[in-house]
Every structure is written in C-alpha cells, then in structure tokens.
C-alpha positions in Angstrom: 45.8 -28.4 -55.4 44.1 -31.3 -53.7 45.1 -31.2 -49.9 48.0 -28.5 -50.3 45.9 -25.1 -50.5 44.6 -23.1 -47.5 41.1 -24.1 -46.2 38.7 -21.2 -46.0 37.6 -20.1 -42.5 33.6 -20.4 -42.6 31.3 -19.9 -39.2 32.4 -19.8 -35.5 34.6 -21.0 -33.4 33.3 -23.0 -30.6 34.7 -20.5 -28.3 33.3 -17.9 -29.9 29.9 -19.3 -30.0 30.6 -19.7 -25.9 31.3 -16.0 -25.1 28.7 -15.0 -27.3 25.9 -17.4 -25.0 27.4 -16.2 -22.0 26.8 -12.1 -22.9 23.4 -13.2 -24.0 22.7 -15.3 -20.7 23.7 -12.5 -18.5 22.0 -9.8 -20.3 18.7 -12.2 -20.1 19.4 -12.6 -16.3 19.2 -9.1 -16.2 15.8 -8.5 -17.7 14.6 -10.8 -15.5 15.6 -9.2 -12.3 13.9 -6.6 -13.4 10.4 -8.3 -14.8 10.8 -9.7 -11.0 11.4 -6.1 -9.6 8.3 -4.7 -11.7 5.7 -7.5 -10.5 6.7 -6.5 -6.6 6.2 -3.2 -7.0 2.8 -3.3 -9.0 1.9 -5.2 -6.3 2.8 -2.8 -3.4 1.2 -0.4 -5.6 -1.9 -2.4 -5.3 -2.4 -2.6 -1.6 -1.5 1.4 -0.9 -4.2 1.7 -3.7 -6.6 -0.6 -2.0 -5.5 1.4 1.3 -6.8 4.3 -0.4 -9.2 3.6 -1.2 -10.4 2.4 2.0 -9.7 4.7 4.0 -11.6 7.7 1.8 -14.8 5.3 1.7 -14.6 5.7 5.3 -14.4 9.3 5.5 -17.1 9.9 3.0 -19.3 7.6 5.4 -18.1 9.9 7.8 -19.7 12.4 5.6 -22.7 11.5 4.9 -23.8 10.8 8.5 -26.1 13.6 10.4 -23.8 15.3 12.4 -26.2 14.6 15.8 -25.5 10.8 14.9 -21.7 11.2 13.7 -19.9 8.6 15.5 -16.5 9.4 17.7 -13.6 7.4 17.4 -12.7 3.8 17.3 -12.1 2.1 20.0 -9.3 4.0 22.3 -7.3 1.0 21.4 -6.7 1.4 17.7 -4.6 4.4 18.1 -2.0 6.7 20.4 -3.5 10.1 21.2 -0.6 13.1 20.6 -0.2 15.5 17.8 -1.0 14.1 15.7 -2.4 10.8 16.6 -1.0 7.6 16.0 -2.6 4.0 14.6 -1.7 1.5 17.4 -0.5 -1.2 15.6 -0.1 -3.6 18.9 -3.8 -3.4 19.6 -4.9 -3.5 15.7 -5.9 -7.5 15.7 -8.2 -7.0 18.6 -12.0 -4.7 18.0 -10.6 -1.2 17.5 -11.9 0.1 14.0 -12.8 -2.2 11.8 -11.2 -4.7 9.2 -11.3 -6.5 5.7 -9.9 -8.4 4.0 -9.3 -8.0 -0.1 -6.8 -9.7 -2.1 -5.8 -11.7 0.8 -4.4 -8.5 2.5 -6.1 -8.2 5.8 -7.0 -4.0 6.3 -7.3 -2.3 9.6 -9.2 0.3 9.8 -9.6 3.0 12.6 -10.4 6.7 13.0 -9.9 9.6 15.4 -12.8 12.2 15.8 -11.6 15.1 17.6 -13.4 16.5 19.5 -16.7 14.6 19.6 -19.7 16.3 17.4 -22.1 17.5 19.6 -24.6 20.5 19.8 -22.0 22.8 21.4 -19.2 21.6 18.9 -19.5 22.9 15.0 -16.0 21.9 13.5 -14.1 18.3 14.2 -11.3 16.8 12.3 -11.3 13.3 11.8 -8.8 11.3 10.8 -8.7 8.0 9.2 -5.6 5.3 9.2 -6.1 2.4 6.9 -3.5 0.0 7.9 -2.0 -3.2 6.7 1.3 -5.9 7.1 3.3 -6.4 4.0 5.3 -10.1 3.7 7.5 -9.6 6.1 5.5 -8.4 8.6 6.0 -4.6 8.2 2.9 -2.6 8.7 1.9 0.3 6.6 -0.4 2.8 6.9 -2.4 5.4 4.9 -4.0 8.4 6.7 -6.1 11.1 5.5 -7.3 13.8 7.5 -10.7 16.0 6.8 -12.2 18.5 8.9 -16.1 18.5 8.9 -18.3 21.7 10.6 -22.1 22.2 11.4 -22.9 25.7 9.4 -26.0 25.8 8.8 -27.3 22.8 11.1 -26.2 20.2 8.7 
C-alpha cells in the first residue's frame, strides 16, 4: 500500500487561499471608504453645528439689548439688500459683521435689521447669516430670521 494508494486532499489550494484574500481585501476596501465617508461628514456636521450655533448667540444678543440701543445692521458691505437679503460673500474678509475663528474654521458673521428700531418703529426683523468656507473654498451659510417688537416699551 506504500506509494500506490490515493493521497487524501487536506487544506487549500494555493489558489483558493488567493481568491479567498482578494474577496476579503475588497470587502475591507470597502469599509474603509466608508469609515473615510463617515469622518467627512461628522465633520461638516460640526461646522453647520458651530454655524448654529453662532448665529442664534447673535440673535439672542440681539435680544437682550434695550430696544432704544438695539443696533442696525452690519456694515452695508456684508450683505445684498433684496427680498430677502443676501450675505455678500465678496466683501466678508473685510469689517462687515464680525468673525471667529473655532476649530480652525474662520466664521463670518453679519446681520440685517430691517427697518432700524427707533421710537416711531415697534416691530423689525433681523436676520442673522453665519457664514463660512469649506476645503475647497465653497462658502456656506446659516441664516435665521426673528422678528422682535416694542409692546409694552420694552
């Protein structure tokens, strides 16, 4: 029987051991892409949060001013008057609103009073843009809008 009789088959083929890496590789190429995928969006998540965030501490400063010293808009620079207005991004750089920078995002801030409180004026809106650029140089922007009135002499 020595050397005559059928050997058993035990294990893998190289070949199959091959194939079998390669489905593996490609399904671990996968989760990658999308681990990748996952961090970039958590991350624009973040800034729109930050954004946010932002722009609603600037409308609850807004709020919490005496409406004989509420103060207009931004500079006429930081945005495009029309309905409704517009951030101007060209002039955002430059003094209109206010900026800050967290996370290594720079934030623009600016703000649209309209019209002006005064003592013949009880109801504005005013309307807040918090703006940013992304990576490649696209700018966002988050706006939110409140009206504010003077019933009551507040």
């Amino acid at each position: 029987m020595a050397g005559n009789g059928l050997r058993r088959r035990e294990g893998f083929s190289l070949i199959e051991v091959l194939v079998a890496l390669t489905i593996l590789s490609v399904g671990l190429l996968g989760l990658a892409m999308f681990q990748v995928t996952a961090i970039k969006g958590n991350a624009i998540a973040s800034k729109w949060t930050v954004a946010t965030e932002l722009a609603q501490d600037k409308l609850e400063r807004f709020r919490h001013v005496a409406w004989d010293n509420n103060i207009g808009s931004s500079n006429a620079g930081g945005f495009i008057t029309g309905t409704p207005p517009q951030p101007n991004y060209a002039n955002l750089p430059g003094d209109a609103g206010d900026n800050t920078i967290v996370r290594g995002t720079q934030y623009y801030r600016v703000w649209y009073v309209n019209p002006t409180p005064g003592p013949t004026n009880t109801f504005t809106t005013i309307t807040v843009w918090c703006c940013w650029r992304d990576d490649s140089s696209i700018w966002h922007n988050v706006m939110l809008v409140t009206q504010r009135t003077n019933v009551g002499g507040m």
